[in-house]
C-alpha positions as CSV (number, residue, x, y, z in Angstrom):
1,X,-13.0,-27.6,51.0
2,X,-13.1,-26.8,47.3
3,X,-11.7,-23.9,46.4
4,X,-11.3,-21.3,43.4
5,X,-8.8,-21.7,40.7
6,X,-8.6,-19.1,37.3
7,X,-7.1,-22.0,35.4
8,X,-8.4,-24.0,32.0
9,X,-6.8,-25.8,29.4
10,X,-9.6,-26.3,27.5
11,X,-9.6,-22.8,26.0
12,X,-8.1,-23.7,23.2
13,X,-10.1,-27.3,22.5
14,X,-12.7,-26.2,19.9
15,X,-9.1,-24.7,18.1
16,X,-7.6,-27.8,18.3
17,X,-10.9,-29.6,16.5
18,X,-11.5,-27.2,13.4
19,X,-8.3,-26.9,13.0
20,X,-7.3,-30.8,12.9
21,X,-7.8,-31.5,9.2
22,X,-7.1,-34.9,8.0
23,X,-3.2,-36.0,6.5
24,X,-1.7,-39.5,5.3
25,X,-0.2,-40.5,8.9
26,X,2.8,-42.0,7.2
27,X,5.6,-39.3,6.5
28,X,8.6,-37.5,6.4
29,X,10.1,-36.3,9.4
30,X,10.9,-32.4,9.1
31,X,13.6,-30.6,11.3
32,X,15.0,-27.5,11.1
33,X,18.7,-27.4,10.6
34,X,19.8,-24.5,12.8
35,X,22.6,-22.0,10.9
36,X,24.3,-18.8,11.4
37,X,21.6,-16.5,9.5
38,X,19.4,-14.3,11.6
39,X,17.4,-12.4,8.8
40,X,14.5,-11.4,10.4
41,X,12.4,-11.1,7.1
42,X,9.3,-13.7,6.9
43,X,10.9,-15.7,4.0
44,X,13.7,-16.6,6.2
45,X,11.6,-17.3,9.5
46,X,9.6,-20.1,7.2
47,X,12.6,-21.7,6.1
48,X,12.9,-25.4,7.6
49,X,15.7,-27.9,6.6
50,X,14.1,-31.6,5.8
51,X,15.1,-35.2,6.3
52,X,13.7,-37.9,4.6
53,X,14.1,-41.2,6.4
54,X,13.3,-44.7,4.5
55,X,10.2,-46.1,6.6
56,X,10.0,-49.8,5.8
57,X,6.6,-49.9,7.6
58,X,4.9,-46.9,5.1
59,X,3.7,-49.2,2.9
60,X,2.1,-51.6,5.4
61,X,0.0,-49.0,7.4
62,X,1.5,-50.0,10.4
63,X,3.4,-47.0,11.5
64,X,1.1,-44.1,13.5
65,X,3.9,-41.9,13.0
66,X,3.3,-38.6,11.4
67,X,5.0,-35.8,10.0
68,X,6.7,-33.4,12.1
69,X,8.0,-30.2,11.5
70,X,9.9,-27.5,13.8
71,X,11.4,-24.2,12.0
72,X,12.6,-21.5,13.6
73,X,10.4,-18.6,14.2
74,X,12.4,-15.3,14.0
75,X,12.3,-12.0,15.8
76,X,11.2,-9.1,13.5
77,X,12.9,-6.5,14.8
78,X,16.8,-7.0,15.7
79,X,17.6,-3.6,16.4
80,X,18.4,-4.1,19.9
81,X,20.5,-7.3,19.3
82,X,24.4,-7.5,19.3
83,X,26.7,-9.5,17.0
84,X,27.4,-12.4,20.1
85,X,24.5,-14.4,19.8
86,X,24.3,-17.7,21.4
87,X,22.0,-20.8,21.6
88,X,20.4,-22.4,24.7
89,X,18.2,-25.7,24.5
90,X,15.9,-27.3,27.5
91,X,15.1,-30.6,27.2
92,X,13.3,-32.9,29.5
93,X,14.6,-36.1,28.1
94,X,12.7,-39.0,30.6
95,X,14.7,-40.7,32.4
96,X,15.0,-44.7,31.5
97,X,13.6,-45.5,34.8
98,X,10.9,-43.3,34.9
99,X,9.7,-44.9,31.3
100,X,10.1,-47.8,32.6
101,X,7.8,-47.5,36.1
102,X,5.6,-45.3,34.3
103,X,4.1,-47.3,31.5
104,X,0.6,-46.5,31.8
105,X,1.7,-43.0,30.1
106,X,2.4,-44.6,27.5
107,X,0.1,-47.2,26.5
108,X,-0.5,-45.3,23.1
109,X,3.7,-45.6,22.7
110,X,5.3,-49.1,20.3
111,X,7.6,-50.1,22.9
112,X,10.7,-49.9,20.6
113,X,10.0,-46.2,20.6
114,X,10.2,-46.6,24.9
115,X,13.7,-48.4,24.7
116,X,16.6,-46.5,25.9
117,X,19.0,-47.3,23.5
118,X,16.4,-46.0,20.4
119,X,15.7,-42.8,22.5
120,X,19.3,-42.6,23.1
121,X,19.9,-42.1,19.3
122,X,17.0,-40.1,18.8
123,X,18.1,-37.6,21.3
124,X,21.7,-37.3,20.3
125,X,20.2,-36.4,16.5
126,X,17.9,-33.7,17.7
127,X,20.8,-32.4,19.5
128,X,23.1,-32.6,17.4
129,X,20.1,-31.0,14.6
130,X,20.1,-28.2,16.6
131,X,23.7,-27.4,17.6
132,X,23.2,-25.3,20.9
133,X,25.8,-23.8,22.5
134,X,24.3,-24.6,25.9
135,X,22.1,-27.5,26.7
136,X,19.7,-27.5,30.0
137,X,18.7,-31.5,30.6
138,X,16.4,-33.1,33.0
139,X,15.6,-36.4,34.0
140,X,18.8,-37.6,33.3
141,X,19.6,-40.7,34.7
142,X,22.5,-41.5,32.3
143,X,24.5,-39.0,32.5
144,X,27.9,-41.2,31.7
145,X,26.1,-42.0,28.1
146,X,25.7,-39.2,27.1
147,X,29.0,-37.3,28.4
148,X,30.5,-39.6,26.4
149,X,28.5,-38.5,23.3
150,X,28.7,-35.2,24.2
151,X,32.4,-34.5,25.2
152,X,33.7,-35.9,21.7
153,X,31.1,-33.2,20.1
154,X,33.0,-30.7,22.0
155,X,30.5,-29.9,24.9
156,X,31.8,-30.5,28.7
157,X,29.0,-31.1,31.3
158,X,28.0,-31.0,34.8
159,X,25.6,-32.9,36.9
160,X,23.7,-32.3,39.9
161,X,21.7,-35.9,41.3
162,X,18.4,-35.9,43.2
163,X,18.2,-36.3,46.7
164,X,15.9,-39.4,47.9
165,X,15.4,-42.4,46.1
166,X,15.4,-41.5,43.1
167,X,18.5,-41.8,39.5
168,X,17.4,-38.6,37.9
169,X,19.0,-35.0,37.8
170,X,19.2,-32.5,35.8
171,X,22.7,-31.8,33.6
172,X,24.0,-29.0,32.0
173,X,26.2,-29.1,28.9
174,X,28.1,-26.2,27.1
175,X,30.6,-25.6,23.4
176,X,33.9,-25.3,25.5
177,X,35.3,-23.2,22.7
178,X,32.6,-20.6,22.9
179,X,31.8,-20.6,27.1
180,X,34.1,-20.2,29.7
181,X,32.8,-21.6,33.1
182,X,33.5,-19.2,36.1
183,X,31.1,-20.2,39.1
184,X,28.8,-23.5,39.7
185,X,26.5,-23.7,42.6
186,X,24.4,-26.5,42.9
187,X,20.7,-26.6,44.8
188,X,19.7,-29.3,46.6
189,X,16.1,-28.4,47.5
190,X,15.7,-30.8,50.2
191,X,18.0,-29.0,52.1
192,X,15.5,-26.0,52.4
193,X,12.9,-28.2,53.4
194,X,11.3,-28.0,49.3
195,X,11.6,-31.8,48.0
196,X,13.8,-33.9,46.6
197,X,14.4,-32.1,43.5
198,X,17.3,-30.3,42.2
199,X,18.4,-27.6,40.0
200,X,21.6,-26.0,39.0
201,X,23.0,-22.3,38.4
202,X,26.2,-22.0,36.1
203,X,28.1,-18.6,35.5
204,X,30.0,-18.3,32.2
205,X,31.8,-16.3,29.9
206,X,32.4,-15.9,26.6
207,X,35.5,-17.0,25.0
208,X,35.9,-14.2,22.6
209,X,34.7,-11.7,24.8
210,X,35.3,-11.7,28.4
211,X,33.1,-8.9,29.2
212,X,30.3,-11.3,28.0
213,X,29.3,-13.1,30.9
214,X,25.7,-14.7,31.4
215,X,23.7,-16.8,34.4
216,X,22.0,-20.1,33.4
217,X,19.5,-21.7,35.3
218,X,18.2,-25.6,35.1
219,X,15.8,-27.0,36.9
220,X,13.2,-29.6,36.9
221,X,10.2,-28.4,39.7
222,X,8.2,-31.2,41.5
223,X,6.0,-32.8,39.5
224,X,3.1,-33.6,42.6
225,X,0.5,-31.4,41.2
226,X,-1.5,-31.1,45.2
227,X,2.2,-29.2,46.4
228,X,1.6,-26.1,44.9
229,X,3.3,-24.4,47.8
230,X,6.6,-27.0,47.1
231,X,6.4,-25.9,43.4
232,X,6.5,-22.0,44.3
233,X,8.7,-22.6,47.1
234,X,11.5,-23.9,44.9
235,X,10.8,-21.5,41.7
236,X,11.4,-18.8,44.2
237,X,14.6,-20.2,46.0
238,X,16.3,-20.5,42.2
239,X,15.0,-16.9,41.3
240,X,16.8,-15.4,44.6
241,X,20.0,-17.8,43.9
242,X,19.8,-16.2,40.2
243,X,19.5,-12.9,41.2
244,X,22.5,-13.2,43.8
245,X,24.8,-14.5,41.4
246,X,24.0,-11.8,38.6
247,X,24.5,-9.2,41.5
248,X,28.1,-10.9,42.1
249,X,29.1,-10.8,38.6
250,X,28.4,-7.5,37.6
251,X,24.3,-8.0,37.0
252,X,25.4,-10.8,34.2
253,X,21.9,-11.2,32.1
254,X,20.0,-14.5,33.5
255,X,18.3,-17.6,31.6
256,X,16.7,-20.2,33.2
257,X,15.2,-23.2,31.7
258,X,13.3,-26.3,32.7
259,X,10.4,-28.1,33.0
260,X,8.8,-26.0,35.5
261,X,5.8,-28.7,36.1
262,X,3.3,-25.5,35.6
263,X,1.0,-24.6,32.7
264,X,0.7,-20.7,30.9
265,X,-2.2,-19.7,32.7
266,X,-1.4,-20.5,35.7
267,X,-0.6,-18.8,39.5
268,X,2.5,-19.8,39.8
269,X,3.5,-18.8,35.7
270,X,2.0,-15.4,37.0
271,X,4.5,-15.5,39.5
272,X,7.6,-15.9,37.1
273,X,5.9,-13.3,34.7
274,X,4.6,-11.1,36.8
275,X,7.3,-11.2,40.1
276,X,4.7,-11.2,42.4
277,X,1.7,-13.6,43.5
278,X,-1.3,-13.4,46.3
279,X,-1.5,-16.9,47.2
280,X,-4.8,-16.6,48.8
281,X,-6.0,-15.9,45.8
282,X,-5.6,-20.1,44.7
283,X,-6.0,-23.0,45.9
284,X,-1.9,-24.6,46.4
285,X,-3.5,-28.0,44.9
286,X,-4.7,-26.0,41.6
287,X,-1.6,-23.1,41.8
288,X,0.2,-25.4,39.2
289,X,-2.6,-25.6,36.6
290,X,-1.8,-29.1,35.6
291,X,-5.1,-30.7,36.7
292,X,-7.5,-29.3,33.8
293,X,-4.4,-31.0,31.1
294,X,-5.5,-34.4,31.1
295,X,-5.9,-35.5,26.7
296,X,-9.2,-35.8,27.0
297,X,-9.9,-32.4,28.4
298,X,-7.6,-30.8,26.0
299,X,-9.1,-32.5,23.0
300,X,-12.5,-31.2,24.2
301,X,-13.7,-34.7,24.7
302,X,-14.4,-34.6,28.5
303,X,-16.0,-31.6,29.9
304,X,-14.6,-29.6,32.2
305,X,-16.1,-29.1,36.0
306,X,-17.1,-25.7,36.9
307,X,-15.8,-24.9,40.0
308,X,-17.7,-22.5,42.8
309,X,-15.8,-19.0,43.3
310,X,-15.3,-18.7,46.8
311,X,-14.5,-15.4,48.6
312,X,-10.9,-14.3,49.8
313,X,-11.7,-15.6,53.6
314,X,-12.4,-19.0,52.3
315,X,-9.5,-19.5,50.3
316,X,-7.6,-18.6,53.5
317,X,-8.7,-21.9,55.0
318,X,-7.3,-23.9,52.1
319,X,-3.6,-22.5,53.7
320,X,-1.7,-23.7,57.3
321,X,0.4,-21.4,58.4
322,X,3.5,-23.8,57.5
323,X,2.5,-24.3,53.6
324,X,2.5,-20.2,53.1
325,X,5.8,-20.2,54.8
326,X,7.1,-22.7,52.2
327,X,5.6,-20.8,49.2
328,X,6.3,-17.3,50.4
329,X,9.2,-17.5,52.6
330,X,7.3,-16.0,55.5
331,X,4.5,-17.5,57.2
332,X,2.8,-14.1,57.6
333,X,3.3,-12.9,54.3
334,X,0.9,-14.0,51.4
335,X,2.8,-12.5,48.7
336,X,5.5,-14.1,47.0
337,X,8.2,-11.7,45.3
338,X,10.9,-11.7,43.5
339,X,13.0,-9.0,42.2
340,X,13.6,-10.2,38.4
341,X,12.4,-9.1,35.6
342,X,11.4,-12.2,33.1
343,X,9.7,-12.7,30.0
344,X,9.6,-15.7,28.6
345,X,11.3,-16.4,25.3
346,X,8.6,-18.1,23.0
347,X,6.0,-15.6,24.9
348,X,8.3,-12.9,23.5
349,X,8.4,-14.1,19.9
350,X,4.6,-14.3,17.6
351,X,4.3,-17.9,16.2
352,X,1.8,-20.1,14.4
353,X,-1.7,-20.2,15.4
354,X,-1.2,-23.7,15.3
355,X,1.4,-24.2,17.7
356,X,0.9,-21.4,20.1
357,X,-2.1,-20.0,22.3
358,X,-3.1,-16.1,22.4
359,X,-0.5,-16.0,25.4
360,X,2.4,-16.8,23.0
361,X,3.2,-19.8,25.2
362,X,3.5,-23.2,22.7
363,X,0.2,-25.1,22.7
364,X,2.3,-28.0,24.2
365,X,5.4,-29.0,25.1
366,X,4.8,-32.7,26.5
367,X,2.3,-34.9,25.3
368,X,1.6,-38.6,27.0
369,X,-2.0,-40.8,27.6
370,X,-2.5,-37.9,30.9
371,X,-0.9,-35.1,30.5
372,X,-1.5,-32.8,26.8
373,X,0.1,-29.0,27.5
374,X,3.0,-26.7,28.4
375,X,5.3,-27.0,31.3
376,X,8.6,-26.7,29.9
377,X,10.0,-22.6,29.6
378,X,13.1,-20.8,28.7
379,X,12.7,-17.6,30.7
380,X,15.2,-14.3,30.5
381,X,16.4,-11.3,32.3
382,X,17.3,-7.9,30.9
383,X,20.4,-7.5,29.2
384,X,19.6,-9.9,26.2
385,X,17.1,-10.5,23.9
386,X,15.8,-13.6,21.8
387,X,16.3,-13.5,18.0
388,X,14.7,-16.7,17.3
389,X,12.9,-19.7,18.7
390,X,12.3,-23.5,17.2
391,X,9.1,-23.5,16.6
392,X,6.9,-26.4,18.6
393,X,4.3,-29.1,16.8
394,X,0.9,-28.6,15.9
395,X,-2.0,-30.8,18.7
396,X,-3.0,-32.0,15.6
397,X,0.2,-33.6,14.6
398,X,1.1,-34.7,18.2
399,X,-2.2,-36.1,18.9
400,X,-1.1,-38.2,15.5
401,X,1.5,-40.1,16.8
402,X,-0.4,-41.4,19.1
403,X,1.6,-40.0,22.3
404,X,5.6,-39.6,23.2
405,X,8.4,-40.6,22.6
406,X,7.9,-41.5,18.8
407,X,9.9,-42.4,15.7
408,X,11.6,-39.2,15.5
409,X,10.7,-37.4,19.1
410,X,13.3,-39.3,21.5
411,X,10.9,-38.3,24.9
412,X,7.3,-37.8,26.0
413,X,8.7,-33.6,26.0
414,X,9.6,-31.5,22.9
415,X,13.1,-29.9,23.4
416,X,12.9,-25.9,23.4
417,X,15.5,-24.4,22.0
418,X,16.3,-20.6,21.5
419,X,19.1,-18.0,20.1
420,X,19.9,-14.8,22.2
421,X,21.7,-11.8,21.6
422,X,23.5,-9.3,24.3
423,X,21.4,-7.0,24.1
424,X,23.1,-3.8,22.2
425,X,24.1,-1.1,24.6
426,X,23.4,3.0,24.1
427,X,26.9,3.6,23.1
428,X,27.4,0.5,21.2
429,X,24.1,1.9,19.5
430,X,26.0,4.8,18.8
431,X,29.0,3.1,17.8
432,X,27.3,0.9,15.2
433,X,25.2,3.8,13.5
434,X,28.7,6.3,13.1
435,X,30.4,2.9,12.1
436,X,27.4,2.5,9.2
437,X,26.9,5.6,8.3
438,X,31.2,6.9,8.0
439,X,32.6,6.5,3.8
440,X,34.5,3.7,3.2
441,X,37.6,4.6,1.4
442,X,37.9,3.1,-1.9
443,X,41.2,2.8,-3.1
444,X,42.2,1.7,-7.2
445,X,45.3,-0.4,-8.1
């Protein structure tokens, strides 16, 4: 039975199509060279560190590699943000296997750009590039790799496997002279009867001050776009594990990244934005909004499907009692709660036009030959704020390369990466304005 869903991706498409204006496809590479300033004025959120890389192939026309570009897009207003600041990046890196059983994402992709050891080096330099102080991986399958890269930058990491037959997980590095670990708690969702997939929850502290202390959240969602009610089911299980462990530790401020294998505009992003979501409202086989991001659609190439509204009692029939109790918690309850309060961090923070929709949320975050959209998120609780974001890529310059990984992009996902603050108590308001505003005594040899 077909059944209503509120989702399109094609929104943006005719966007995407004025705006894609012609450029030599053979380039510099741009990154932006994260540093310690935080000016909020607009010169400073336009500034963008470039690498020029020798391309033997430029001159030959061989190369569909195009220029690419991420700079950090900075908060306006900082008056709410404390001196500790600290950097989290999410990156779904594709696993070697999955490249490797997958091909026919990435028949667009030279398959030097597919090898591991290329991507391996690719990914360590955007890293590196970026210099977080904590890094959220998925679809890690060689962990040992880069631990070893890792640990001699001065990060120590954790790992939490898949269940089933799969060599995947996600992994979790942090600066060990700036975080102090205090709790790890590991979720196997399988275990709750939610998949295969896994996702981890570390507690920390930080090194210079102890009454610093912050939750981070990794996890990679199922990917099966017709288990809508798996997808909630395990968003829902980390958000109560969250909550839990900020409740232990003194209601420590939350971050949770990932690739959350559901699109801005969504039922289940409602969910995370909203902390609450009627099921019966979507079908579970459209609740993830993936469907409507195939190229194709995106690009405004393929025209989308109308589908029929249907009224509340029909939707009901697209639910057994066992697939609400797996979203929901409750097989008699049809809305799914939870008692956080989110926003999401490049939502939070006005980009480009080019790279983000009216929603705030980056145009795209993964790009292969069926999939062109968001999925991946770094979401936050009270008690800190963002300052700054790296910026995404343009469709335009995406759609360029032909499809991920490329020449410069180590997987078929762009890394998010984003600076907090603490956010700046009432007294240490108070404190900082007497602290500005008292003389300074000036004293003459």
């Amino acid at each position: 039975m077909a059944c209503h869903s509120n989702f399109s991706c094609s929104a943006f498409s005719s966007f995407l199509i004025t705006n894609n204006t012609n450029h030599h496809p053979f380039s510099e590479f741009k990154f932006n060279s994260p540093t310690s300033n935080t000016s909020s004025s607009s010169s400073s959120s336009s500034r963008s560190y470039t690498r020029r890389w020798f391309n033997p192939l430029r001159r030959r026309n061989s190369d569909n590699s195009s220029e690419i570009q991420r700079h950090w897009i900075e908060a306006p207003n900082q008056s709410h943000a404390s001196p500790e600041r600290f950097t989290v990046a999410s990156y779904n890196i594709l696993a070697d296997r999955n490249a490797k059983q997958h091909s026919d994402l990435y028949i667009n992709v030279p398959s030097r750009y597919i090898s591991w050891d290329h991507r391996k080096t690719v990914i360590s330099n955007e890293l590196f590039g970026w210099d977080p102080d904590i890094l959220c991986l998925q679809e890690v399958d060689k962990y040992v790799e880069l631990s070893d890269i890792l640990v001699k930058a001065g990060y120590t990491g954790t790992y939490k496997r898949r269940t089933g037959d799969t060599a995947d997980g996600c992994a979790m590095f942090w600066k060990a002279d700036k975080f102090r670990l205090l709790e790890e708690e590991g979720i196997q969702f399988k275990d709750f009867g939610l998949s295969d997939n896994v996702a981890q929850l570390l507690v920390f502290e930080m090194c210079e001050s102890e009454s610093r202390r912050l939750i981070v959240g990794n996890i990679h969602v199922l990917y099966n776009p017709n288990r809508g009610e798996v997808k909630l089911g395990q968003i829902r299980f980390l958000l109560s594990r969250a909550q839990a462990l900020s409740d232990k530790w003194g209601s420590a401020p939350i971050v949770l990244a990932g690739d959350f294998n559901t699109t801005p505009q969504s039922g289940i992003y409602k969910f995370l934005s909203s902390s609450e979501l009627n099921i019966l409202l979507y079908d579970r086989k459209e609740l993830s909004g993936q469907k409507s991001c195939r190229p194709a659609q995106v690009l405004g190439e393929e025209k989308e499907t109308l589908r029929p509204f249907i009224l509340p009692d029909g939707l009901l029939k697209c639910w057994t009692d066992e697939e609400v109790k797996v979203a929901t918690g409750d097989s008699k309850r049809y809305l799914a709660v939870h008692s956080l309060k989110l926003n999401s961090s490049y939502a939070t923070l006005n980009g480009s036009t080019s790279t983000m929709r009216f929603s705030g949320e980056p145009l795209a975050t993964s790009y292969h030959s069926k999939f062109l959209g968001t999925v991946d998120y770094l979401w936050y609780s009270e008690g800190i704020v963002p300052t700054r974001v790296l910026d995404t890529v343009p469709i335009a310059e995406l759609v360029r390369t032909g499809g991920l990984p490329c020449k410069r992009v180590g997987s078929d996902h762009l890394a998010l990466v984003c600076e907090f603050s603490f956010s700046v108590t009432k007294t240490e308001s108070t404190e900082m304005v007497a602290a500005a505003a008292s003389p300074r005594l000036h004293i003459e040899d």
